[in-house]
N, CA and C atoms as an extended XYZ file, in Angstrom:
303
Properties=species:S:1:pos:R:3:atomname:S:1:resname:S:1:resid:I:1 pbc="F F F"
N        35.652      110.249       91.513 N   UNK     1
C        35.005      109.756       90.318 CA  UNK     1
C        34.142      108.523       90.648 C   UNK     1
N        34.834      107.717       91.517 N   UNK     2
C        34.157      106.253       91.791 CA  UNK     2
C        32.678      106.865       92.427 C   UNK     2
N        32.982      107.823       93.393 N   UNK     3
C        32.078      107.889       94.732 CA  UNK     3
C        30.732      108.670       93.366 C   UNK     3
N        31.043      109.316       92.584 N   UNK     4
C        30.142      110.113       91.493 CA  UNK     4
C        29.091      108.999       90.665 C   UNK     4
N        29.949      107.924       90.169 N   UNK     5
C        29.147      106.999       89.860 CA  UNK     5
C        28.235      105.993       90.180 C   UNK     5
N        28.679      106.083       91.609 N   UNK     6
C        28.020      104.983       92.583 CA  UNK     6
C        26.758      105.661       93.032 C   UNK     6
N        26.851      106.995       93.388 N   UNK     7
C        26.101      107.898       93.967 CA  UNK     7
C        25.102      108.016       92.395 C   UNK     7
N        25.397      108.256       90.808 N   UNK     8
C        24.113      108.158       89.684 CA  UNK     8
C        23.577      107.044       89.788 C   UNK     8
N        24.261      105.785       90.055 N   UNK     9
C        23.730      104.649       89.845 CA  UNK     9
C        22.429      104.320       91.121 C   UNK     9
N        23.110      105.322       92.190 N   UNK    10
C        21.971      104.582       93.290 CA  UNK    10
C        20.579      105.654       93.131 C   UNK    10
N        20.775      106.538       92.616 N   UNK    11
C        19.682      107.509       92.119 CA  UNK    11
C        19.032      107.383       91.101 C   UNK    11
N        19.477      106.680       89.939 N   UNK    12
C        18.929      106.106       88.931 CA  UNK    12
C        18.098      104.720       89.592 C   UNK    12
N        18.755      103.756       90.075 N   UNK    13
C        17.753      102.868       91.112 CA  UNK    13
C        16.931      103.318       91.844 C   UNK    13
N        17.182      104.151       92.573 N   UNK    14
C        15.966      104.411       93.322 CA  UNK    14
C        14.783      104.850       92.146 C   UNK    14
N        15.502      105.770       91.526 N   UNK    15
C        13.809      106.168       90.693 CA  UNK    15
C        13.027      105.489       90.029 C   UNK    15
N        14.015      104.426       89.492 N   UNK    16
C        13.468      102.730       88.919 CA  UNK    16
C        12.252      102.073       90.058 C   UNK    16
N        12.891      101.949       90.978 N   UNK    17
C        12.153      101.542       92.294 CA  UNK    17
C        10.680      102.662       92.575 C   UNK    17
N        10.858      103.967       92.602 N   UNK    18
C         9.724      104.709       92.665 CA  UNK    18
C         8.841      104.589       91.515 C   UNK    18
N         8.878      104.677       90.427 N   UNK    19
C         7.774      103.878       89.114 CA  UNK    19
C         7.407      103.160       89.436 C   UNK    19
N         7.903      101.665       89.991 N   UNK    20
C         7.525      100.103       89.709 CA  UNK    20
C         6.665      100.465       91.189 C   UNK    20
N         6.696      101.336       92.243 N   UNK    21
C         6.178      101.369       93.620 CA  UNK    21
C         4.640      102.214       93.332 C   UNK    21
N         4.816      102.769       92.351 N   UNK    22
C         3.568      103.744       92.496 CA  UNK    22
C         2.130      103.127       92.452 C   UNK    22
N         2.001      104.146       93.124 N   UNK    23
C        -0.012      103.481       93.300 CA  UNK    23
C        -1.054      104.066       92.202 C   UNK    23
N        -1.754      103.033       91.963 N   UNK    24
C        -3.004      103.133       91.725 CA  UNK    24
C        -3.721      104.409       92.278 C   UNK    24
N        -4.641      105.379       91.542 N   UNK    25
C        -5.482      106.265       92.740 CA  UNK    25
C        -6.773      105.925       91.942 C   UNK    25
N        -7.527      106.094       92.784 N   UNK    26
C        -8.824      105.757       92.279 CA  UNK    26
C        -9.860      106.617       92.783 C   UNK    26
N       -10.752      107.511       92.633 N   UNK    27
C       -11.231      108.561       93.434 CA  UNK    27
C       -12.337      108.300       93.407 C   UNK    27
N       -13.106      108.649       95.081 N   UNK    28
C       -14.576      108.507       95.172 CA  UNK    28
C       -15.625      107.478       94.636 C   UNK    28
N       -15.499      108.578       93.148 N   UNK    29
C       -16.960      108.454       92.080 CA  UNK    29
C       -16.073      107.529       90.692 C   UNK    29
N       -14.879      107.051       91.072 N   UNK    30
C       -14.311      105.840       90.699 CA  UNK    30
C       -14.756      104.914       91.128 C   UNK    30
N       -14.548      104.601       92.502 N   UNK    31
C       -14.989      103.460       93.507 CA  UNK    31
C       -16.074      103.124       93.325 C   UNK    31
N       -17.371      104.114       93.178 N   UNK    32
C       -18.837      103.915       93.560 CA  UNK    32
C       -18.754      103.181       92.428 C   UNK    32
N       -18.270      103.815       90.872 N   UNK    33
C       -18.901      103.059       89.583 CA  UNK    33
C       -18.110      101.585       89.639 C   UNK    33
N       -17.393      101.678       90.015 N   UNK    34
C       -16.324      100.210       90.125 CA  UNK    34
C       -17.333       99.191       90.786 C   UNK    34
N       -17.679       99.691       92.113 N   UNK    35
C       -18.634       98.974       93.361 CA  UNK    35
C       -20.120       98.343       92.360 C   UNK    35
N       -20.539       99.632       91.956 N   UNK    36
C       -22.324       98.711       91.246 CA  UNK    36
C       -22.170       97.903       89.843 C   UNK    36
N       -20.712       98.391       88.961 N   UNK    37
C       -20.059       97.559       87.891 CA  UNK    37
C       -20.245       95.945       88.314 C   UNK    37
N       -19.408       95.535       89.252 N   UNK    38
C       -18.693       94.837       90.427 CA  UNK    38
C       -20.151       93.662       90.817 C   UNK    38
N       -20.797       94.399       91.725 N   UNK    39
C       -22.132       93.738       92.428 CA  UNK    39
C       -23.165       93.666       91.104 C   UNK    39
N       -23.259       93.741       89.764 N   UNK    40
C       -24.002       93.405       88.832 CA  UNK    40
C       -22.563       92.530       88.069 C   UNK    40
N       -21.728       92.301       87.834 N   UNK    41
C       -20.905       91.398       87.302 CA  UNK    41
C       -20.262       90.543       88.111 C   UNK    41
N       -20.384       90.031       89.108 N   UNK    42
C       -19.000       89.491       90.371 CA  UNK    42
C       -18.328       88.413       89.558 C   UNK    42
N       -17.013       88.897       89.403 N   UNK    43
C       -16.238       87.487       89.086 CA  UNK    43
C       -15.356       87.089       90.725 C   UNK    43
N       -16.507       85.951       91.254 N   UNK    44
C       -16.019       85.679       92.871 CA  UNK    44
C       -15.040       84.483       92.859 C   UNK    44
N       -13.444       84.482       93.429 N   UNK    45
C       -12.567       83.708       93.306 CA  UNK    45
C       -12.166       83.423       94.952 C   UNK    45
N       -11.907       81.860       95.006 N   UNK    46
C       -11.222       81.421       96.042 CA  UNK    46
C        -9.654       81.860       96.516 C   UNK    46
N        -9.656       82.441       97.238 N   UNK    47
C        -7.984       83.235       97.776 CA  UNK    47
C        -6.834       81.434       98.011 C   UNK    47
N        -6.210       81.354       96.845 N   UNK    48
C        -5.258       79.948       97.336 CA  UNK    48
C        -4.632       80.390       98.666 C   UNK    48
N        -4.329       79.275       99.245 N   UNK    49
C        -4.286       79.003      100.410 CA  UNK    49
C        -2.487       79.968      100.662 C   UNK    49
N        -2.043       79.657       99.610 N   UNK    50
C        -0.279       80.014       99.557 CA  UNK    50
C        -0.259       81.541       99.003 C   UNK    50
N        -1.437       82.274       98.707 N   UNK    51
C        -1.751       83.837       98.709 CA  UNK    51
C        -1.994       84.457       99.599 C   UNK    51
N        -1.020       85.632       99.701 N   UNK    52
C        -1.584       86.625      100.695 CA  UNK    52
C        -1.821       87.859       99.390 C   UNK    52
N        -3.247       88.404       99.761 N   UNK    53
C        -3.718       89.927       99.056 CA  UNK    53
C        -3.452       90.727       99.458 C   UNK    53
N        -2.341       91.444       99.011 N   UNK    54
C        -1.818       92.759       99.101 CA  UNK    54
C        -1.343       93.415       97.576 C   UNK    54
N        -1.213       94.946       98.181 N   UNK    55
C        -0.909       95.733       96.508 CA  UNK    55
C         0.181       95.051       96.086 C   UNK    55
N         0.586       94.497       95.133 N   UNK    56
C         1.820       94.099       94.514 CA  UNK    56
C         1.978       92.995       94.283 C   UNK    56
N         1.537       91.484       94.963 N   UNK    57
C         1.012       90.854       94.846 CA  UNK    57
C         0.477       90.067       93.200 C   UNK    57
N         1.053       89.172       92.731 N   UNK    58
C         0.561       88.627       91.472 CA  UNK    58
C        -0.151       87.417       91.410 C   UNK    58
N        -0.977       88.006       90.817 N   UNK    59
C        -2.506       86.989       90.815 CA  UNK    59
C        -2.200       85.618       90.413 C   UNK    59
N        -2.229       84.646       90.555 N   UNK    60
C        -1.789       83.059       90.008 CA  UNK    60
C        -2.481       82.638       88.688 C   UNK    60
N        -2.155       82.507       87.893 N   UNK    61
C        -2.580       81.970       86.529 CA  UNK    61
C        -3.801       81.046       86.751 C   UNK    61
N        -4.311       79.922       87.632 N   UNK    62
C        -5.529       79.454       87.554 CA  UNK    62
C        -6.436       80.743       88.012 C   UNK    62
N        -6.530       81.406       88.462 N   UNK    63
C        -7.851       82.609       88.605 CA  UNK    63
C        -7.805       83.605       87.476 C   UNK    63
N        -9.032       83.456       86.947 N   UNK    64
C        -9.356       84.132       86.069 CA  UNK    64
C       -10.149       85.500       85.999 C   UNK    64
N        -9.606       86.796       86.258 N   UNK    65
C       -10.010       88.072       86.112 CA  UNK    65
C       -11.372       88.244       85.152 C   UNK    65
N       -11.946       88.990       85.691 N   UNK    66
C       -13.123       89.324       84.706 CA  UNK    66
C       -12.417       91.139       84.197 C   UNK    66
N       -13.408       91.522       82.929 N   UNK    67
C       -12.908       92.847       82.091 CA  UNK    67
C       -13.821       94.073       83.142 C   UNK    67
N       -13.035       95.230       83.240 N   UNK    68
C       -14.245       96.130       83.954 CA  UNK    68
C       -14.124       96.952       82.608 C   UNK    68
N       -15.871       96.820       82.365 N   UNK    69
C       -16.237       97.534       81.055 CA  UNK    69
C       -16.899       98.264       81.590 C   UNK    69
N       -16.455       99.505       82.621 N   UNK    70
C       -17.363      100.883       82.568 CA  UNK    70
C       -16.622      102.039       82.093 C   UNK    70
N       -16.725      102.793       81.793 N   UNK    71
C       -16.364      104.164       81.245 CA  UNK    71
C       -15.079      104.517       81.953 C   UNK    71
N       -14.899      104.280       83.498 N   UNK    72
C       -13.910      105.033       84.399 CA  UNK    72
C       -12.753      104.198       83.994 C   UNK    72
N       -12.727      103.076       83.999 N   UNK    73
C       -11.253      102.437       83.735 CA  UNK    73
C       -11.221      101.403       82.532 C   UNK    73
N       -12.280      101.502       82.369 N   UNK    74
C       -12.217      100.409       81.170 CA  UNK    74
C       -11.479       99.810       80.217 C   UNK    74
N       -10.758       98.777       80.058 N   UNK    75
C        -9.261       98.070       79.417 CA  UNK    75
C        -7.982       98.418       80.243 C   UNK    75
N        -8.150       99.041       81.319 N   UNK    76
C        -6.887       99.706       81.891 CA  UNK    76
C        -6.471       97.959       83.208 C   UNK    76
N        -7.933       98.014       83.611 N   UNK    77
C        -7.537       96.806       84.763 CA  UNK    77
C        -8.798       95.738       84.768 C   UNK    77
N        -8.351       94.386       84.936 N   UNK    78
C        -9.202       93.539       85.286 CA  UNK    78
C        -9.451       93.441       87.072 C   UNK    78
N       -10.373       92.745       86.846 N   UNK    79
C       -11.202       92.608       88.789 CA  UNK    79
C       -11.352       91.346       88.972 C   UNK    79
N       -10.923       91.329       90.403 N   UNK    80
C       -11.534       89.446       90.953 CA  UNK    80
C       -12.487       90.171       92.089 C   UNK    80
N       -13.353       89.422       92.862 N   UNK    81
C       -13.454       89.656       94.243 CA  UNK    81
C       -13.170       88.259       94.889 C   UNK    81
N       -12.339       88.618       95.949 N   UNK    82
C       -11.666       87.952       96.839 CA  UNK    82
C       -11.789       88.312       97.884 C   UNK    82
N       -11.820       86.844       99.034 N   UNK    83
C       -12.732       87.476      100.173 CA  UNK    83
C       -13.319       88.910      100.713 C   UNK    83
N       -14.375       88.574       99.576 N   UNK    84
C       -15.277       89.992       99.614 CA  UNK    84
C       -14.777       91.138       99.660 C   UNK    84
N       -13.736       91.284       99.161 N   UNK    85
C       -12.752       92.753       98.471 CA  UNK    85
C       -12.743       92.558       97.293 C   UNK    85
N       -12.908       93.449       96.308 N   UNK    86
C       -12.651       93.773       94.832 CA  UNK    86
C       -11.049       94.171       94.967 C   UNK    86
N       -10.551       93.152       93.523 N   UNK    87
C        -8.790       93.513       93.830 CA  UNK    87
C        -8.991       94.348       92.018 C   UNK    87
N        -8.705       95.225       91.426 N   UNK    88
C        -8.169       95.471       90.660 CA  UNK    88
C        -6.636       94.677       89.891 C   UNK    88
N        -6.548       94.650       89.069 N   UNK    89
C        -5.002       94.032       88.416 CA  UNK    89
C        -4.790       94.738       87.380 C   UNK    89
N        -3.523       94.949       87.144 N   UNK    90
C        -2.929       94.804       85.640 CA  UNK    90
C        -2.902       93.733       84.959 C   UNK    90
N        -3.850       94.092       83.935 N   UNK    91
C        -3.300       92.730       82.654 CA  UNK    91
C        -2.426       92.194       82.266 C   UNK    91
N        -1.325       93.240       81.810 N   UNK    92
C        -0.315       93.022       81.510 CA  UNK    92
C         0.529       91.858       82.812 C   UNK    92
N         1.009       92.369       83.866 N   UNK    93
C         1.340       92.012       84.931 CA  UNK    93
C         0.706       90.835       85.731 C   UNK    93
N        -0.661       91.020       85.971 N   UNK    94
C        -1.108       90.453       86.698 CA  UNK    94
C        -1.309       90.995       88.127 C   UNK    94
N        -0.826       92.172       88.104 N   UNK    95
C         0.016       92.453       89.472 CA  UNK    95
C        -1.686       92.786       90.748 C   UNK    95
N        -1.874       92.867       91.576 N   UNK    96
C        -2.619       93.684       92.157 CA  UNK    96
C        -2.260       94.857       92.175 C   UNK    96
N        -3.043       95.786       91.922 N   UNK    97
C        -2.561       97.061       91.750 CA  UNK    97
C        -3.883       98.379       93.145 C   UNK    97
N        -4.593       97.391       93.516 N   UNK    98
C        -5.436       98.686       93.831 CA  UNK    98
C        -6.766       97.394       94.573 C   UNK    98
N        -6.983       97.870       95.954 N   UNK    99
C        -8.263       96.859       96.472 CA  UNK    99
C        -8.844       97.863       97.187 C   UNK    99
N       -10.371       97.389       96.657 N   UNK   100
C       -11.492       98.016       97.435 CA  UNK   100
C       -11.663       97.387       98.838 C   UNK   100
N       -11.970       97.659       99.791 N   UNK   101
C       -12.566       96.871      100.867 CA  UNK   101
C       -14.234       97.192      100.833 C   UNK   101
């Protein structure tokens, strides 16, 4: 009985863990409209020194995200560019969710 419950509980965690892990996809003729959105709007931010940019990663409250208002994602994620990578975020979160190089 013990070994039954231990064994739902670690399967119920893990799948907790696979949601909160999932990626962003962004395809192609996503990217391109993101990219000329992007290079006609740049919201360009200094990377703090105590940040490393990676997916998951939460953006620090002094940098301020700009809105991507094109058709493909529009209200879903805000954008910084940071050393000359476009990072996508969640609003909600903050989180990095998705970087162009």
């Amino acid at each position: 009985m013990f070994f039954r419950s231990t064994l739902a509980a670690t399967i119920l965690l893990a799948g907790t863990a696979f949601a909160a892990a999932q990626t962003v996809i962004v395809s192609p003729e996503q990217e391109t409209v993101i990219r000329e959105y992007v290079k006609t709007n740049p919201v360009v931010v200094d990377r703090p020194s105590n940040f490393e940019l990676v997916v998951g990663a939460i953006i620090p409250d002094i940098l301020k995200p700009g809105e991507l208002a094109d058709n493909t994602l529009e209200g879903q994620y805000q954008y910084v560019v940071m050393d000359g990578r476009t990072v996508l975020i969640e609003p909600q979160t903050r989180k990095v969710v998705y970087i162009l190089d």
